[in-house]
N, C-alpha and C positions, 0 to 999 in steps of 0.2 A: 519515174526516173528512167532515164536511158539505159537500153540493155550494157553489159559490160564491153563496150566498145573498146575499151582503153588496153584492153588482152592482146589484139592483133597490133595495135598503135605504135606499142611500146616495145615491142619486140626489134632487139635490134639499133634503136634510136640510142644514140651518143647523150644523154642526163649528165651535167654537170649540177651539184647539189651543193651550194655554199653554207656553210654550218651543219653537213650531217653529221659531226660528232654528237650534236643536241638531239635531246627528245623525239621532236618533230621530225629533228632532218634525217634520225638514225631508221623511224619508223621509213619514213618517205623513203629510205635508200635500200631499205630491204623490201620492200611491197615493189619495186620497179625492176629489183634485181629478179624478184621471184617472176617477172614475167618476160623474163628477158632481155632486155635491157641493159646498153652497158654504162656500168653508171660509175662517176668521178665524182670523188667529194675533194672540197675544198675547206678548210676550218682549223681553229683552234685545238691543238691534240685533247683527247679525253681521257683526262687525268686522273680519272676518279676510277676504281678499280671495279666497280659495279656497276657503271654508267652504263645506258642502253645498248651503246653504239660495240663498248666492250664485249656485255652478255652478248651478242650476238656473233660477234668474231667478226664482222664487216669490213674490218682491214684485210680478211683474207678471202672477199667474195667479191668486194670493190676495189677502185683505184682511187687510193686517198691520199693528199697532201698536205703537211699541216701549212697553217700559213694565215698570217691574220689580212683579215681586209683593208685595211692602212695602210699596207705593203702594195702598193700599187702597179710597183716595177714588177716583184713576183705575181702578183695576180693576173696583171696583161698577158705574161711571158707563159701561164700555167693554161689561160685561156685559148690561147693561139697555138699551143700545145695538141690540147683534147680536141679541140673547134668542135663542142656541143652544139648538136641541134636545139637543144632544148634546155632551158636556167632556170633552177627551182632556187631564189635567192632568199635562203632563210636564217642567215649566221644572224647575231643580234646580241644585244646583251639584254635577258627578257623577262629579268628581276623590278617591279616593281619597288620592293625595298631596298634592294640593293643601288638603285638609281640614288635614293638618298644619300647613303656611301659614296657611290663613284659618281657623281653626277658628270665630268668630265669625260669617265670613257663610256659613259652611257649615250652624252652626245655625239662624241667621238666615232665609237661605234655603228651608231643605228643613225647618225648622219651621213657622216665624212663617206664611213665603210658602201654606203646605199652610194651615194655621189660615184664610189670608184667603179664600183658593178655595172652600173648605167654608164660610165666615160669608157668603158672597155666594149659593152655591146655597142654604143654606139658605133664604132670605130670599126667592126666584124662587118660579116659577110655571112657569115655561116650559121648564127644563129637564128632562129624563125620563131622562138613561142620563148618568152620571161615573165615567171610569175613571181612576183616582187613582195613578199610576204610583209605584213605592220602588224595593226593589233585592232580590236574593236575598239581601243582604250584612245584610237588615234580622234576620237569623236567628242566634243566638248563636252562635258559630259552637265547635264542638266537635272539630273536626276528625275529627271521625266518616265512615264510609265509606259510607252509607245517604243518600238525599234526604231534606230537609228537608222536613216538611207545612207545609200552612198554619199549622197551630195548634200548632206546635216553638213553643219560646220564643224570645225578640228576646232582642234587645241589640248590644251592636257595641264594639268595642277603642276604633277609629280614628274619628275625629270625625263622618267622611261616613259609616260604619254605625250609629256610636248617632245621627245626626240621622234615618237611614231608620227606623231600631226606634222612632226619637220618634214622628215622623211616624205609623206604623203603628198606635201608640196613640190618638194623635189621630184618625184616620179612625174608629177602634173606639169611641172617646168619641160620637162625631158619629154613627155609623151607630145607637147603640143609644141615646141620649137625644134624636136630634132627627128622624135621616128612617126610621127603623123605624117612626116614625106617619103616616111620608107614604104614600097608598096610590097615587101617580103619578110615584113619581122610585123608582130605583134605582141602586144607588152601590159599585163594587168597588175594591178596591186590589190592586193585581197586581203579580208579584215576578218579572221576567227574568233570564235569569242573563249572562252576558257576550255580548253585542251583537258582530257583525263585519258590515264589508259597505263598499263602496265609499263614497267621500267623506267619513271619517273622518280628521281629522287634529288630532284632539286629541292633546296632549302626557302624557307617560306611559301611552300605550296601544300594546301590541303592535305590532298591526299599523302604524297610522300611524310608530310608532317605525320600524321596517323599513321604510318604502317611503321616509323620508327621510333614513334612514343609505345605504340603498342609491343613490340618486337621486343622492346629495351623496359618490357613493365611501368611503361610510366602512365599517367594520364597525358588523355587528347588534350593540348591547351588551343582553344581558339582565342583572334583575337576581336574578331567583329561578326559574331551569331550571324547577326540579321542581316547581313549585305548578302543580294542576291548575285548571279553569276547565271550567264548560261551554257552550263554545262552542256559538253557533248565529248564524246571519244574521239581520240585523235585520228582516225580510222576518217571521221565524216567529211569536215573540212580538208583532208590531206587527198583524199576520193573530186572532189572540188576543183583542187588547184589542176589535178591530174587529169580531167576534163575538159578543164577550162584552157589549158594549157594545149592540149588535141585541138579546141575550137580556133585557136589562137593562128595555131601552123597551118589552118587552114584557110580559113578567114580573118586575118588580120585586123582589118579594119571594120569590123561588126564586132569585134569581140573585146579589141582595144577597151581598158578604162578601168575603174574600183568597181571590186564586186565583195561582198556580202556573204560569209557562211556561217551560219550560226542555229542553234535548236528551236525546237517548237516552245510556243509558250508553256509549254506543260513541264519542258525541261529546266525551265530558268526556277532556281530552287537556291535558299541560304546555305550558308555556311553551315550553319546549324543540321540542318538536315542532310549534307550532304555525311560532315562529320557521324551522325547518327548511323545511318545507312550502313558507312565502313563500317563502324563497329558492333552494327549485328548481323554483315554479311562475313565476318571475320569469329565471330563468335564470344570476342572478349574486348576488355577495353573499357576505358568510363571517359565522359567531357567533364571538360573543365571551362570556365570561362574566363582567361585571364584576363590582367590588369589593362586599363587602356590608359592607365597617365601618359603611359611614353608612346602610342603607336601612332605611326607616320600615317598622312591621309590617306587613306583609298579609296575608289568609288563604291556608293552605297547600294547604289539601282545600276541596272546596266544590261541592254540588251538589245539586239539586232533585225532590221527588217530585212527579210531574207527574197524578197519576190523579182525580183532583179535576177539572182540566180537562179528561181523556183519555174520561173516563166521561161527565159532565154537559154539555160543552160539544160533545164529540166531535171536539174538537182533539186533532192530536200534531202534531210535526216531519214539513217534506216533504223537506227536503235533510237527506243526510249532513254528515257531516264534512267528508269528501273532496268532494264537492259545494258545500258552503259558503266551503271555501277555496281553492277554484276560482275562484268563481265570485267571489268575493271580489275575487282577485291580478288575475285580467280586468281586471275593470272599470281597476283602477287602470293596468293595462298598456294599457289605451286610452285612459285619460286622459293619461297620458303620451307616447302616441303621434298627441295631438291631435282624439281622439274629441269628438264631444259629450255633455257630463256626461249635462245633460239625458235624451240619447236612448240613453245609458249606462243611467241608473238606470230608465229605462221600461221596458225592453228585460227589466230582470233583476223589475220587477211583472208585466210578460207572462208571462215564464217561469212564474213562481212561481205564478201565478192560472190557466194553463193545466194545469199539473202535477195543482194541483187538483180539477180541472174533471173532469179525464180519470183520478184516481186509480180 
């Protein structure tokens, strides 16, 4: 992997981050902040009083506004404002189940919302690298045993993968009729495959699941053991975009297109064991294996071919498995032990950028 380039890159550069109140984009806005970087978020306010973006204090180390991306008038207007160099477009609505609920603003969202981001850069001058975030889910899924390429075919069952497969046409509309004649912007869409890592506590996900059934004395209930996932920390793919993004402003037109980040085969592991792991890296806790009369479809098999990145970008995975979910159950066992989140999550960009550094 390339030394850490992205140290000197980033210093300085004007980052607009659409959805950093989320998981992803809380991480992404403090790893860019910690290198200097002046970074603007854009997003829905984080309303949850434990939410990442919260624990970290990030409204008072960034420039953030709330604001939904449907709002187009505001977003032009916030855009033309900051004039980023550089758009990490990650807002979304990125519940799986929750798609079956809202399936409306799940389209809404992760279509319409993606439509306005692209009709606003279009329209700039100023911006030079957009990394356009979807899902690995955007990938028809076949239940086949091999990773998926870039260029496998889309599609999706459940409302929140055909909104990512929409999505994923949309970018391909936009990349080949509007900025394929830009010769100073360049523009990727990138597909991670399941995200873990401290400060997550979205509902219907794994790990958050486990660390508030355990907290709250109850049993792990899963709902589908044996579907696999390929896990990785959110550290891997967010290191990726942040790369590929430096590639982009420099070389536009080499780097343009869908790219792939996702773990080795060693990491792609079930539900079952992943649940397991937490709870004897935590120390207590028991599974359960709930009812499936009612659970909505999910993919069963699922996983990414990564050489695309591995080759071109000179990106791979730097933690294991076993290191991921490590370092994962930590973090959350310090927060519970009264840590600071903040010096929690710093602590595990240290690591990650040192490992680097030194590989």
């Amino acid at each position: 992997m390339e030394k850490m380039v992205i140290r000197e890159f980033y210093k300085n550069k004007r980052i607009l981050i659409t959805g950093d109140t989320g998981f992803k984009g809380s991480w992404l806005a403090l790893w860019l902040n910690s290198l200097g970087a002046k970074v603007y978020g854009y997003a829905l306010p984080a309303v949850k009083e434990n939410s990442h973006f919260n624990l970290l204090n990030l409204s008072k180390n960034i420039t953030h506004y709330d604001g939904n991306l449907l709002d187009f008038d505001k977003l032009y207007q916030i855009i033309l404002e900051i004039q980023p160099e550089i758009v990490f477009h990650l807002a979304a609505q990125a519940l799986v189940r929750l798609s079956y609920d809202e399936p409306k603003l799940t389209f809404d969202t992760n279509i319409a919302g993606s439509v306005n981001i692209l009709e606003v850069i279009r329209n700039t001058r100023f911006v030079k690298s957009l990394i356009y975030v979807t899902s690995d889910k955007c990938y028809k899924n076949k239940e086949w045993i091999w990773g998926y390429r870039e260029n496998d075919e889309l599609g999706g069952h459940d409302p929140y993968s055909a909104s990512k497969a929409a999505a994923e046409i949309v970018f391909s509309s936009y990349l080949n009729s509007f900025f394929s004649k830009k010769s100073n912007i360049g523009i990727a869409s990138v597909r991670a495959g399941n995200v873990i890592g401290g400060g997550d506590w979205a509902l219907d996900r794994i790990i958050p699941d486990c660390i508030r059934s355990i907290m709250n004395n109850k049993e792990v209930e899963i709902r589908n053991p044996l579907s696999t996932r390929p896990w990785q920390h959110v550290l891997e793919p967010l290191y990726g975009y942040m790369l590929l993004a430096q590639k982009l402003y420099h070389n536009p037109k080499e780097f343009s297109g869908s790219w792939n980040f996702g773990p080795t085969i060693s990491s792609i592991k079930t539900v079952k064991e992943l649940s397991e792991k937490t709870i004897a890296i935590l120390g207590k806790g028991s599974l359960k294996i709930g009812n499936k009369d009612n659970v909505k479809h999910e993919a069963g098999l699922l996983q990414l071919n990564c050489d695309k990145s591995n080759h071109l970008l000179g990106w791979s995975p730097v933690w294991n498995f076993e290191q991921t979910i490590k370092i994962t159950i930590e973090w959350y066992k310090g927060y519970i032990n009264g840590a600071n989140p903040q010096e929690l999550s710093l602590n595990n960009i240290i690591q990650f950028m040192e490992e680097i550094e030194n590989d």
